[in-house]
C-alpha positions in Angstrom: -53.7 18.6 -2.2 -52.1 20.2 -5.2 -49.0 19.0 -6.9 -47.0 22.4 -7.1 -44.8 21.3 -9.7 -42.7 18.9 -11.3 -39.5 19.3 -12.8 -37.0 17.4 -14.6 -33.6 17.8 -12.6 -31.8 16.8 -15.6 -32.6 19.2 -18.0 -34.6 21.5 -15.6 -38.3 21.5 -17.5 -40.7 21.7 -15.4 -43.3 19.4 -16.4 -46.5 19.8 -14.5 -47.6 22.8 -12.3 -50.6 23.4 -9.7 -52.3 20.1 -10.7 -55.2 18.8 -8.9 -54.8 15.3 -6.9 -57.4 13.2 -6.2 -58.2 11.4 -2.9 -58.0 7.6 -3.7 -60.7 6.3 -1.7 -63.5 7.5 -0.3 -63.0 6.0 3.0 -59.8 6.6 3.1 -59.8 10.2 2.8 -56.2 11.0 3.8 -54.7 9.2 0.6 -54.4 11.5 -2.4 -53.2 10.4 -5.7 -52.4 11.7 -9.1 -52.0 10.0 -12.7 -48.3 11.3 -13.4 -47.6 9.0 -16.4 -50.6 10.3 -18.3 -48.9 12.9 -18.9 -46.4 11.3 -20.5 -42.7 12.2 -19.1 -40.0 11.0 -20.3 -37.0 9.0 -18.5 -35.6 10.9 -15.8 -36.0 11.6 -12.2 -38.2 14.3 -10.9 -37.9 16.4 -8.4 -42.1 17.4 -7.1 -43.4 19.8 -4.8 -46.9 18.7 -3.0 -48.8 21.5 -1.2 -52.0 21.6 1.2 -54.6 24.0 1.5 -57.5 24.2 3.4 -60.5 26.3 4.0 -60.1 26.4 8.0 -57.6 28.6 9.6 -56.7 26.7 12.4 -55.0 23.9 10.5 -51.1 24.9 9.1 -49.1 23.4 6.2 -45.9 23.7 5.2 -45.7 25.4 2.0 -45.0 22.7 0.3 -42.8 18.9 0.4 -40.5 17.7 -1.9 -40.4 14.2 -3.0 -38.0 12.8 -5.9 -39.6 10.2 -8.7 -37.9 8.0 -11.0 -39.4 7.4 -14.6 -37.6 4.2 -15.6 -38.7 2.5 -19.5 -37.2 -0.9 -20.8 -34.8 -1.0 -23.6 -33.7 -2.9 -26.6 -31.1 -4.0 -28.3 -30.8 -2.7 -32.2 -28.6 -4.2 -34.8 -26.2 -6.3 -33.1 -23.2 -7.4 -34.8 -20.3 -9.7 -33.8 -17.2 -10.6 -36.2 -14.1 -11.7 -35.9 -12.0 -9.4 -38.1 -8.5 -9.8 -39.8 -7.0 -9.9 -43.6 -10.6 -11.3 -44.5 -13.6 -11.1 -41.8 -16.0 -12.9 -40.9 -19.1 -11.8 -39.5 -22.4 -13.5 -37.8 -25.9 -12.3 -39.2 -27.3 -8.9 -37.2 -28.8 -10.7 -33.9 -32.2 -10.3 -32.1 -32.6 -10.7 -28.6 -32.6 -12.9 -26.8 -31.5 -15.2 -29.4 -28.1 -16.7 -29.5 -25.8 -17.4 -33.0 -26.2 -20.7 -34.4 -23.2 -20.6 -35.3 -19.6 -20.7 -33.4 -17.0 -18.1 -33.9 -13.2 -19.0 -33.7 -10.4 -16.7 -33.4 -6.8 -16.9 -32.7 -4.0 -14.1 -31.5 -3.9 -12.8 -35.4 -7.7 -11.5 -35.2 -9.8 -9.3 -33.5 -13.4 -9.7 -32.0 -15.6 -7.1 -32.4 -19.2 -6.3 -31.9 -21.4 -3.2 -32.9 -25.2 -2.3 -31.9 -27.8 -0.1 -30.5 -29.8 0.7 -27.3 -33.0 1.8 -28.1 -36.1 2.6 -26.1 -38.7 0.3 -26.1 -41.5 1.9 -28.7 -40.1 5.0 -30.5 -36.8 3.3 -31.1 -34.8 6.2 -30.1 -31.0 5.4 -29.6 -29.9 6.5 -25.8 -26.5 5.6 -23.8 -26.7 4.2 -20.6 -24.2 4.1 -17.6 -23.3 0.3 -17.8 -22.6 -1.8 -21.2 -20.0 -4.3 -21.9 -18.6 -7.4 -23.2 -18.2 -10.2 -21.1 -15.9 -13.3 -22.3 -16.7 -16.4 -20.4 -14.8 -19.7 -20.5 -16.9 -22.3 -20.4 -15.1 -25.1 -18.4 -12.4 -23.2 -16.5 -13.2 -20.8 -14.1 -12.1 -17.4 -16.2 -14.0 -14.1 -17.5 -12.7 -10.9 -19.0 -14.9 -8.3 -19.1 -14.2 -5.2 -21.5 -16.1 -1.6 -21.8 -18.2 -1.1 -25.2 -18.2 2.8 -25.8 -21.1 4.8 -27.9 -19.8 7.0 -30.6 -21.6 10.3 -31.6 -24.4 8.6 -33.2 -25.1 6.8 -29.8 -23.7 3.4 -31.5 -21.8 1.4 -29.1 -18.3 -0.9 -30.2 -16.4 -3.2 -29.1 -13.2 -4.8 -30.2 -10.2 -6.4 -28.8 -6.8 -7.2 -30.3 -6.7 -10.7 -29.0 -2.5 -10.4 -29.5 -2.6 -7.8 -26.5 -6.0 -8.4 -24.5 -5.4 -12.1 -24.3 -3.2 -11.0 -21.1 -6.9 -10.4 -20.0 -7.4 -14.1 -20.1 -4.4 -15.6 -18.8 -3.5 -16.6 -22.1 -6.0 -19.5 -21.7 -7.4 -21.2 -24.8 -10.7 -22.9 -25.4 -14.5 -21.8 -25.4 -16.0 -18.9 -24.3 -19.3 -17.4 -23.9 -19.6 -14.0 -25.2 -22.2 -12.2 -23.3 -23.9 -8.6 -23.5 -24.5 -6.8 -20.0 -26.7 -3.3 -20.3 -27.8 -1.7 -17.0 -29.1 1.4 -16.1 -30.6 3.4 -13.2 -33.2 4.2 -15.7 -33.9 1.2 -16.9 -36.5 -1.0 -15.7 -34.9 -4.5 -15.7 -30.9 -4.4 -16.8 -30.6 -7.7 -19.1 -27.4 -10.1 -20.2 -27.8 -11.3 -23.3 -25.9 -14.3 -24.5 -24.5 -13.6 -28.3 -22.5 -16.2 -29.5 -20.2 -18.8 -28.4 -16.2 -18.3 -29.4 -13.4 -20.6 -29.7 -10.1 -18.6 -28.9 -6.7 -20.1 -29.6 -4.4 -18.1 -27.8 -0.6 -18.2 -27.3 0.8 -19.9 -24.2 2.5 -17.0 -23.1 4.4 -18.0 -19.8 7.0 -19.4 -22.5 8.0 -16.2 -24.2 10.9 -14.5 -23.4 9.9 -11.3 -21.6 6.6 -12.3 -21.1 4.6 -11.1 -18.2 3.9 -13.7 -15.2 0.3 -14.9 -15.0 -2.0 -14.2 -11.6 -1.4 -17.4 -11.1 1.9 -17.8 -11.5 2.8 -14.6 -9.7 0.3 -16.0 -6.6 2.3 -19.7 -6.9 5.7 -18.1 -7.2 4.5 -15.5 -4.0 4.0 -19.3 -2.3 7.7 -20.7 -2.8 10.0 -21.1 0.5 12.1 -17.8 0.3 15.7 -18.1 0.0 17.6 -17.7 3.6 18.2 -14.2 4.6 22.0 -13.6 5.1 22.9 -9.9 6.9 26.3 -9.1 5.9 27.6 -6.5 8.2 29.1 -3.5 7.5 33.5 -4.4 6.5 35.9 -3.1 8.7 38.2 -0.1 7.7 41.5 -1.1 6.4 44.1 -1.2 9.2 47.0 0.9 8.8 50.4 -0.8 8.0 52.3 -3.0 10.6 55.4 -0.5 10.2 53.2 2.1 10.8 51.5 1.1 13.9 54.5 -0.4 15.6 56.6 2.8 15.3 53.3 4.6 16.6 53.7 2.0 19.5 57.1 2.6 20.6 56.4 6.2 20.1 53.1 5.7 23.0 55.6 3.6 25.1 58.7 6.6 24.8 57.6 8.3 27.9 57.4 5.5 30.0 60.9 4.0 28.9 62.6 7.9 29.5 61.4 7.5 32.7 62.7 4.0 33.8 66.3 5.6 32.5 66.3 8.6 34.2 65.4 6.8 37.7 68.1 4.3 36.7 70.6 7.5 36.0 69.6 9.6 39.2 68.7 7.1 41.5 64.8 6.4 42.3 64.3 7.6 45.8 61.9 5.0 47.9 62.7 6.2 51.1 59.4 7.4 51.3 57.5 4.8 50.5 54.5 3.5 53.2 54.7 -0.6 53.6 51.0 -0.6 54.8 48.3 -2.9 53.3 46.3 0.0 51.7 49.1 1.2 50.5 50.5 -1.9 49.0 46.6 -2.6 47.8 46.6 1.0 46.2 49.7 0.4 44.3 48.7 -3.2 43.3 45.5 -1.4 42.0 46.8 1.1 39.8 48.9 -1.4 38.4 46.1 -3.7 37.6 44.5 -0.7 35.8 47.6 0.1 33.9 47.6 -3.9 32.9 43.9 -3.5 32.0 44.0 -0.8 29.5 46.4 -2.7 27.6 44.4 -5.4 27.4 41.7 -2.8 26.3 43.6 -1.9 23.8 44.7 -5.4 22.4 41.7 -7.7 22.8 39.4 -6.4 25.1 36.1 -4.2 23.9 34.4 -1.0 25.8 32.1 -3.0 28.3 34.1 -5.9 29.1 37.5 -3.3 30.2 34.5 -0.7 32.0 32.9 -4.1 33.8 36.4 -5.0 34.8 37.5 -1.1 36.1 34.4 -1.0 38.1 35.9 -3.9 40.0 39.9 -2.4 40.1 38.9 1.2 40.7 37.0 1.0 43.6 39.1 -1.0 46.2 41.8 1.4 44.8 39.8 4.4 45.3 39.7 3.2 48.6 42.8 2.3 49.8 44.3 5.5 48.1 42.2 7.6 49.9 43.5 5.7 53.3 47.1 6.1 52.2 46.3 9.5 51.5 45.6 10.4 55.1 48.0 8.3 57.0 50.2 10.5 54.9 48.8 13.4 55.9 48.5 12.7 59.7 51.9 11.8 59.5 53.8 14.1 57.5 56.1 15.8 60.3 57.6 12.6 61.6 57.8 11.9 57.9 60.2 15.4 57.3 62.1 14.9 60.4 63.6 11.2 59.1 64.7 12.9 55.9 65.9 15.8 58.0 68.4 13.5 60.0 69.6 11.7 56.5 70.5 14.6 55.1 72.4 15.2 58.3 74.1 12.2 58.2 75.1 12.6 54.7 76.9 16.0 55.1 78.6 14.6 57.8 
């Protein structure tokens, strides 16, 4: 077994190449093993290539298998600092972990809390960045953390500070004492560690009693949990009506035709000579005059479905019976002509 090579997918080195392994035991022959940290890598992962040979042709082996190490190293903490800054600072002693300030920091919304330090590897001290380091604010009785983002600057130094005017918001507002704790971690780093600085007595405003101020979580979740007040739909207004002048006059100008008739059969005479006394006849009449009464009623208090629900029961009785009257008519219609035939005799006579 030979490993092939192995190469740092970070920067792309390759750091070993063809090296002999070893079998582990002798009685256990299939176990081979190799010292890779005698060599001496660095952090990082590696990306190595394991090959097989052997002196026999009738055993085959891929040409080679890739398998991915992680180097991981512990870390340390370098000149940590904590103050609380304003018009004059003050600032703890540089701290060592894992020890904690003696002393207790107070601040109120006029200030800002800083911190400043290093992350070093353990034994050459070399300053490194890692994915995960920040500033956790704890309060101590309630049931309330902030946590805030410490960023390295060129020189790898990582700060922190808050204006605790504006990132009080991050803490409801909520006064008393907090722990202020360091979290580092890493994928590279073989145990992530919290580190408990100092402890830090905030007086913040109550802001819930400012005006403009922003509602709370809290306050926005027990406002969220207040009866609602009734929902009232309005529905849309009606259209303004026209005039009273105006829709009489359009009225009598509807009911013209009808009243130009009733004259002119009171002038000329109305001729009912004609007319069939026989029940669907008298029914068919009755019917269209029910209809005529039922659109006016339409039209004065009745809506859409109520006047079609009441034609369906006036229309068809008096499609019937007109269709009845229609063909007695018709299957009488000479005797019919021959009474109006003798009339008019009896008139020029």
């Amino acid at each position: 077994m030979t490993l092939a090579s192995a190469k740092n997918t970070g920067s792309g080195a390759v750091f070993l190449k063809d090296a002999a392994m070893s079998v582990a035991l002798a009685s256990e022959r299939s176990v081979f093993n190799i010292d890779f940290m005698k060599a001496k890598p660095t952090v990082g992962f590696y990306q190595l290539a394991v090959s097989a040979k052997s002196s026999e042709k009738r055993f085959l082996f891929p040409a080679s298998i890739a398998l991915q190490v992680k180097v991981v190293s512990t870390v340390a903490v370098q000149s940590m600092e904590v103050a609380v800054a304003d018009r004059t600072s003050s600032r703890l002693p540089c701290l060592t972990y894992p020890a904690k300030a003696k002393s207790q920091l107070e601040a109120d919304s006029h200030q800002r809390l800083s911190a400043k330090f290093q992350i070093t590897m353990s034994g050459d001290n070399t300053p490194v960045t890692v994915h995960q380091a920040f500033i956790r604010l704890n309060h101590l009785t309630a049931n309330k953390e902030a946590i805030f983002v410490a960023e390295p600057d060129k020189d790898k130094t990582y700060k922190f500070s808050v204006d605790l005017a504006t990132g009080g918001k991050n803490l409801d507002y909520l006064s008393g004492l907090y722990a202020m704790e360091l979290i580092v971690g890493d994928a590279l780093i073989d145990k992530s560690l919290v580190w408990h600085l100092a402890d830090v007595k905030l007086d913040l405003p109550d802001e819930a009693n400012k005006p403009g101020a922003v509602a709370t979580p809290q306050e926005t979740e027990r406002a969220a949990l207040k009866p609602k007040p009734e929902i009232k739909h309005v529905f849309r207004q009606p259209d303004k009506m026209a005039p009273a002048s105006i829709a009489m006059g359009f009225t009598i100008l509807c009911l013209a035709p009808l009243a130009i008739l009733l004259i002119l059969w009171a002038y000329l005479g109305a001729n009912l000579s004609g007319f069939v006394t026989s029940v669907p006849a008298l029914l068919f009449h009755i019917g269209l005059a029910g209809i005529l009464i039922l659109y006016f009623f339409y039209w004065s208090c009745l809506n859409m479905f109520e006047t079609l629900r009441y034609l369906c029961l006036l229309g068809v009785p008096t499609f019937i019976c007109g269709n009845r009257l229609l063909r007695s008519l018709a299957s009488g219609g000479s005797g019919g002509e021959k009474k109006i035939a003798e009339r008019k005799k009896c008139l020029m006579d």
